[in-house]
N, C-alpha and C positions, 0 to 999 in steps of 0.2 A: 431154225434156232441159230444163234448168234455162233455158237459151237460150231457152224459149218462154214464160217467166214472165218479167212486167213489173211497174212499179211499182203500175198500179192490180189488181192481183192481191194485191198484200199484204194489204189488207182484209181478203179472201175468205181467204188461208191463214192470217192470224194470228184469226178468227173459232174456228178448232177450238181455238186455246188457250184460249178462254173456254169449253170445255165442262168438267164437272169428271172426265174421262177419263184417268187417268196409268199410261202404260205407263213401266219403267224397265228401264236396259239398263246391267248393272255390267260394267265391264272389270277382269277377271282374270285374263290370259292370261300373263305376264307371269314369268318365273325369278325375276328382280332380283338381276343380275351382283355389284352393289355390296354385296348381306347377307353375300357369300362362303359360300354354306349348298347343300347338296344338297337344300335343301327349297324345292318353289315360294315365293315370298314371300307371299301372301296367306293361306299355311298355317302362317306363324308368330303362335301366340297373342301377343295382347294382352289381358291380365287376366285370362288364363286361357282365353281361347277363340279360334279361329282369327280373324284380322282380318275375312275374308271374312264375316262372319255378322254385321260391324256394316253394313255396309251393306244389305245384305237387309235386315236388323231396320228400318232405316230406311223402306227401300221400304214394308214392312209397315204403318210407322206411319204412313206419309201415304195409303194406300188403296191403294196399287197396283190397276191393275185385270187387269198380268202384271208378272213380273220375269222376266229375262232375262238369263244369265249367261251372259258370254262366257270360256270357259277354254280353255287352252292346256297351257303347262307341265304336268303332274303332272295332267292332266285327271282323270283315275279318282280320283286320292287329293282333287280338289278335288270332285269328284262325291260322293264319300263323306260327304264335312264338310258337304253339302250335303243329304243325302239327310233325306228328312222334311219339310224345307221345300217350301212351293208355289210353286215356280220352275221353268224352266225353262233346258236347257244348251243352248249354242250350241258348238259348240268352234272355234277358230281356227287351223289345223294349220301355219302359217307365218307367226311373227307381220312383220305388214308395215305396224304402225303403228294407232295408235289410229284413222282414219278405215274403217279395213279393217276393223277387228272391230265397228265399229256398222253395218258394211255389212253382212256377215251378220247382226247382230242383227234388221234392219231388212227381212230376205227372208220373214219370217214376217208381216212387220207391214204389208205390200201395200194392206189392205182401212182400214186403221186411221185414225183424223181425230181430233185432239189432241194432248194434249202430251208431248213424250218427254223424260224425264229419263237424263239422261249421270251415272252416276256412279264411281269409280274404288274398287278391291279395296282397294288398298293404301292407303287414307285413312279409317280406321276412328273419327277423331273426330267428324266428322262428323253432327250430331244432328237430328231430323227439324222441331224448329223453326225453324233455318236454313234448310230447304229447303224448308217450309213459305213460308216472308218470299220466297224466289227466285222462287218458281214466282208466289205473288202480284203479286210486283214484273213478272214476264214477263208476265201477262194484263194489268194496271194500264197498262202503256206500249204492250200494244200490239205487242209485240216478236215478229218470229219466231225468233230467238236470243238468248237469255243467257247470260251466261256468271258465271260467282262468283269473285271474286276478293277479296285482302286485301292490307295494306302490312304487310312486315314490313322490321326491322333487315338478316337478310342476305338478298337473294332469290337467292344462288347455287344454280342447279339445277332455279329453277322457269322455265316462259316468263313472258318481263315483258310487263303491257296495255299497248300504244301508243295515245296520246291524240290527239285532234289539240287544237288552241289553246281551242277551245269545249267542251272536256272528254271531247267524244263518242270512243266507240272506235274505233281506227282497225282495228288487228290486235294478235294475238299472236305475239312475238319469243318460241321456241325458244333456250334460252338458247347453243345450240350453233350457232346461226345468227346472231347477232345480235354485234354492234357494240360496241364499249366505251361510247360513249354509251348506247347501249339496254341494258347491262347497269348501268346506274345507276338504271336505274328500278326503283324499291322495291315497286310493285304487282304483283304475281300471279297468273300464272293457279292455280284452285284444282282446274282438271283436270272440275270438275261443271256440266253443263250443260243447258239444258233449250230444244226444239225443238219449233217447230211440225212436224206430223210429215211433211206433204207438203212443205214446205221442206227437213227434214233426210234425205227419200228422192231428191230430185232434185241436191241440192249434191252428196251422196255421187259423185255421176257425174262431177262434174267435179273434184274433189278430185286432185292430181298429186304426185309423190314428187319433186318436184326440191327437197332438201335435201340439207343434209351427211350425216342417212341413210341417204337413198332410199325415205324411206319415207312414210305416206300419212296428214299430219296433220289430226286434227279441228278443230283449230285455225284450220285456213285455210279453214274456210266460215264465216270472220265478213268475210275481205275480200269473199268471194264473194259474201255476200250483200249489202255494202253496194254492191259494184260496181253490184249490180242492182234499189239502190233500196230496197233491205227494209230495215228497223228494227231493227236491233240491239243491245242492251243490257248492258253491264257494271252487275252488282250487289254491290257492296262492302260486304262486313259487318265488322265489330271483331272478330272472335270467331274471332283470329289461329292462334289454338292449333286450331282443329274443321279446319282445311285440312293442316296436317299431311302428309306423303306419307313413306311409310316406304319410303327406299333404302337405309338401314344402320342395324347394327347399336347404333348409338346412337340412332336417331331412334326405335326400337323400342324400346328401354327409354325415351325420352322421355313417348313414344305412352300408354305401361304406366303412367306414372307419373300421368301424364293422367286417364287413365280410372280407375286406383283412386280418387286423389283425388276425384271425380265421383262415384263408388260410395261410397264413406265418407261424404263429405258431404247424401247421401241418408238415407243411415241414420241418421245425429246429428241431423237435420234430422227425421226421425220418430221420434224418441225413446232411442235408442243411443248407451248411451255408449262411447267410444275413447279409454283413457288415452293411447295415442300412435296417432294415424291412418295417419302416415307410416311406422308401421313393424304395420300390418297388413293383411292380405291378404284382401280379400273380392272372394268370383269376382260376374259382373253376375246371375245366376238365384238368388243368394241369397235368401230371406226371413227378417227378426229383427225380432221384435215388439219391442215397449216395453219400455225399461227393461233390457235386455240390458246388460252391462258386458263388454266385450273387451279381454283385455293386449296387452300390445305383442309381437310376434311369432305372434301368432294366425295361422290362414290355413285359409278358409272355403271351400269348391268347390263348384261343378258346383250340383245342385238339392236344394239343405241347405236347410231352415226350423230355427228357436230360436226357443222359444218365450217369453212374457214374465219378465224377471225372472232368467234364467237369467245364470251367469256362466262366461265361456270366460277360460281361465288361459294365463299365456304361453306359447310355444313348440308349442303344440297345432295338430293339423291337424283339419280336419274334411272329408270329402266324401260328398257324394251321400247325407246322412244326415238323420232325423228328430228332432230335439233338442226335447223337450217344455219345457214349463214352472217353474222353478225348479229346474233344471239345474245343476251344479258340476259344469265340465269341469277338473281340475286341472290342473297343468302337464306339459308334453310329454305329452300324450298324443294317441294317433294313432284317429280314430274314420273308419270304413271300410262305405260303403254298408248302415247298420247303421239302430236306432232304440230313442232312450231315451226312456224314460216319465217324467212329471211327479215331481218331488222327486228324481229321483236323485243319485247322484255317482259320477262316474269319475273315476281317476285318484289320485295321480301316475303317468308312467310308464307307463300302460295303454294296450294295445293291442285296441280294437273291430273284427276285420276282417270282410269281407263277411256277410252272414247273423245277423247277432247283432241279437235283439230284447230290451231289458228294460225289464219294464213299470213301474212305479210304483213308485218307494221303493227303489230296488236299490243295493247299492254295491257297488261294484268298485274294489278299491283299486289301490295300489304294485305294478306287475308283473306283472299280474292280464292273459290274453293271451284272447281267448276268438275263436272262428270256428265258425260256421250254431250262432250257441248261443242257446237261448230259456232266461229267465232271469223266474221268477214276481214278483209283487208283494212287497216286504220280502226279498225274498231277499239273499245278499251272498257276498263273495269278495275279502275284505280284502288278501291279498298272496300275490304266488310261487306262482299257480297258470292253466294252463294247461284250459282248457275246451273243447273242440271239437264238433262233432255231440251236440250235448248236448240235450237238454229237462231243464229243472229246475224243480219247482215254485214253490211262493208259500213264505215264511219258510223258508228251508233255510237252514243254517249249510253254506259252503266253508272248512274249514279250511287254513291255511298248509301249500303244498307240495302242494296236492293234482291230480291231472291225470288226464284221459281218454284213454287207450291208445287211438284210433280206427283206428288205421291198420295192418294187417296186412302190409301190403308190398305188394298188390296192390289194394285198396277198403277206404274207408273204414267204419266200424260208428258207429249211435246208442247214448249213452249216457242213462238214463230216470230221473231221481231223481224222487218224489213230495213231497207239500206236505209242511212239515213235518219234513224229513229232518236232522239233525244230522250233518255230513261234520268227524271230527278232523283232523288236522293229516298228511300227508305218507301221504296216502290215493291206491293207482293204482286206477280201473274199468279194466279190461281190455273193452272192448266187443266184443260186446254186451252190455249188462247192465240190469236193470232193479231200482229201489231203491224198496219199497214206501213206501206214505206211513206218519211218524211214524218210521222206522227210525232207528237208531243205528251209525254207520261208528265202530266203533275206531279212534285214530291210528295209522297206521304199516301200515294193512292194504292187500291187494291183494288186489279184487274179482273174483273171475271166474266168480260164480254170482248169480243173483238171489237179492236180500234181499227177504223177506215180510212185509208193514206192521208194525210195530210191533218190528220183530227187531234185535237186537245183532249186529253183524257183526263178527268181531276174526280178523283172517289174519297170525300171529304167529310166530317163531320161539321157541323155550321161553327164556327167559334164562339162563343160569348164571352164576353167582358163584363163580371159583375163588379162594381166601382165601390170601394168602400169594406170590399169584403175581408181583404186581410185585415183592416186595424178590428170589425167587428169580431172576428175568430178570436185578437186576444181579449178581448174585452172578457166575451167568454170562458176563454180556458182562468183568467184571472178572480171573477168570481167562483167558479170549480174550487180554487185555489184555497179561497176566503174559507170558503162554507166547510174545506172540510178542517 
């Protein structure tokens, strides 16, 4: 029991904050009544990725030696958002307050002597040199709890730090508990904290639910422990905006706004230019070399590289895609788990979806739609045509209108064109089909045998020319006229 530790005990427990050992323990348990969403809250993206993974990411970057996530709500689907990462789940099956869920974080961690960092799901601005300066400030005093807080303009909804006259901390006011005078106080708690570990396994025991409610705050082993002598510490940073806590749906587009900015400013900061920053979209796993130029309405996802020099055109998406080197992505176009080769251009209007590789030199114009299409060096597909399961070689002409029948109604088929291949204008392959290198597609034909290198393919109806026939038609429609 916490009742067997005295003041000259502090030494001795605050001694394992000085080892460089960091366990972290994120709380995620949490619905968040106030987002109004059928979606746990810490599974609402910010910048394009669940909020839950900024804090990990964090843990990550100052060493963690475990992370330890506590979830609750929507466990499975927060296990999921999670899966790949090297953490580990606690679940919380009744949430009964933040002191309860570092209580089970803390059943695995028995044997453990060092520092434990508290940090919260739904506070994803959060960045790991802030907590970097916490944890420094916690070993430097000597402290066996700290706590982080900041002064903001409204502190409606956070707990306010209570001082006493000599600055020192007293406690946290809950701001559901607390007093019109204590809700004047501008300082806040930031919910992140960091523990000697054998101090924050013995507090947990005495920790009690008499609040308005009923539940079991972390918050109150800062009285606890000054009750008994230990050293406790409030560490206040400027860096108002990283404390953040998303309870609504404004504070979430807040959050978003936060972090693109931070993400933009990265990239201009290594070399990329942003005709308007504030109205482009880059996810945080992006990579964009030097010299890149991005319009305004852009929007970059997931794990896309741009290579140098390249230029992305407004209104364009990109994801999960390989963008080479002198690149012209035109406007609106939408490029999809795909990858283009140095010097190309897509676009206007074109759509890259899943499986589309084109190497070096290729254009894809206006309208140009292609999916699992491999697309050779110098090749091209200037407008109004559709490509799917394709292999095409190196310098083939796609003429306007031309598309690959792959789909039978029940499996798709590959369509084979070779290097070299000249495709006229409003040309169907009916797959499967194979188009030897050097071949010639007449306009207007429909493929449905294999062409042999070097061959003219022409699948035509005969033309007629009947002479005379328009003036005859109105002759006709003019008696019609009479009669009736």
């Amino acid at each position: 029991m916490i009742s067997t530790l005295h003041f000259e005990d502090s030494l001795q427990l605050a001694a394992g904050s000085f080892n460089n050992k960091i366990i972290t323990i994120i709380l995620a348990a949490g619905l968040g009544k106030r987002m109004k969403s059928g979606l746990a809250k810490v599974l609402h993206p910010v910048a394009g990725i669940p909020m839950i993974l900024y804090p990990v990411k964090v843990a990550e970057e100052i060493s963690s030696e475990r992370i330890i996530v506590v979830v609750g709500h929507q466990a499975d689907r927060v296990k999921d958002v999670l899966s790949g990462r090297d953490v580990e789940i606690v679940q919380q099956v009744e949430q009964k307050g933040t002191a309860d869920a570092v209580r089970l974080a803390m059943n695995s961690l028995i044997e453990y002597k060092g520092v434990v960092l508290v940090l919260c799901g739904d506070v994803p601005l959060i960045n790991s040199k802030t907590i970097s300066g916490l944890i420094s400030a916690h070993r430097d005093r000597g402290a066996i709890m700290t706590v982080l807080t900041t002064e903001v303009e409204d502190p409606s909804g956070y707990g306010r730090i209570v001082r006493s006259s000599d600055g020192s901390i007293l406690r946290i006011a809950e701001e559901r508990d607390a007093d019109n005078e204590i809700k004047r106080i501008k300082e806040i708690n930031s919910g992140t904290y960091v523990f000697d570990s054998l101090f924050l396994s013995e507090v947990l025991r005495e920790i009690k639910s008499e609040n308005a409610q009923r539940e079991f705050y972390l918050t109150d082993s800062i009285e606890t422990g000054l009750k008994k002598g230990f050293k406790v510490y409030a560490y206040k940073t400027i860096e108002r905006e990283e404390i953040i806590g998303i309870n609504s749906r404004n504070e979430l587009a807040m959050a978003d706004i936060i972090m693109r900015r931070r993400i933009n400013n990265r990239h201009m900061l290594n070399g990329v230019t942003m005709i308007n920053p504030d109205n482009t979209y880059v996810g945080m796993d992006v990579s964009i070399g030097q010299d890149v130029t991005i319009y305004p309405g852009a929007t970059i996802e997931g794990n896309t590289t741009i290579g140098s020099r390249s230029v992305i055109y407004p209104n364009s998406r990109i994801v999960n895609s390989q963008i080479g080197s002198d690149v012209n992505i035109k406007d609106s176009s939408v490029i999809e788990d795909s990858r283009i080769g140095d010097g190309s251009q897509v676009g206007p209007f074109a759509h890259l979806r899943p499986g589309t590789i084109l190497e070096k030199n290729v254009r894809i114009g206006n309208y140009v739609e292609l999916k699992k299409a491999f697309m050779g060096e110098g090749s091209k597909a200037n407008h109004l045509t559709y490509l799917g399961d394709a292999e095409i070689g190196s310098d083939v002409n796609i003429g306007a209108g031309t598309i690959t029948c792959n789909y039978d109604g029940k499996k798709k088929h590959r369509t084979t064109i070779g290097d070299g291949v000249f495709v006229g204008s409003d040309v169907q392959f009916v797959a499967p089909v194979k188009i030897g290198e050097g071949a010639f597609i007449a306009a207007g034909s429909t493929v449905t045998k294999d062409v042999p290198p070097g061959s003219l393919a022409i699948s035509r109806v005969e033309q007629k020319n009947m002479e005379g026939w328009v003036e005859k038609r109105k002759k006709r429609k003019g008696n019609k006229t009479q009669e009736k």
